[in-house]
Steps between C-alpha positions, in 0.01 A plus 500: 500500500186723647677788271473349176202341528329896551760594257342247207142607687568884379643411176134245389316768669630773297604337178400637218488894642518755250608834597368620155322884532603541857782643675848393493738500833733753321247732384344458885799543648541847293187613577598415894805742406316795386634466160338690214228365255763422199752329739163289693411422135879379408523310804279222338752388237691411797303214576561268210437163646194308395422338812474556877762167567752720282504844727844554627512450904679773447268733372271345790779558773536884439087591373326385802312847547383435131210283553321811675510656120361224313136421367359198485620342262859605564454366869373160377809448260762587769345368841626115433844692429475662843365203654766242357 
């Protein structure tokens, strides 16, 4: 029960998070790989969902070096994804 009470903490806490003008995981995650400027920039359309809840544990599971390429904003959106 402890799990999804922090669970339904993260998720009031972080409602509402836009990830609007910052960086995306896929676009971090290609700057992480070195990529070139036209692939960082195409990495972006990658990331369609409109909210944090909706990332793919997926995507989570296999960018965990990504955070270290985000800005602010970018870290903000996907923490509670990280977190949950």
């Amino acid at each position: 029960m402890e799990k999804e009470s922090v669970i339904r903490e993260i998720e009031t806490a972080f409602d509402g998070v836009s990830r609007e003008g910052g960086v995306s995981l896929h676009q971090a995650q290609a700057l992480d790989d070195y990529r070139h400027e036209e692939e960082v920039a195409q990495a972006i359309a990658l990331d369609t969902e409109a909210r944090w809840q909706d990332v793919p544990e997926s995507d989570i599971g296999v960018m965990d070096a990504a955070m270290c390429f985000m800005d602010d904003i970018g870290l903000k959106y996907y923490l509670p994804a990280y977190m949950v």
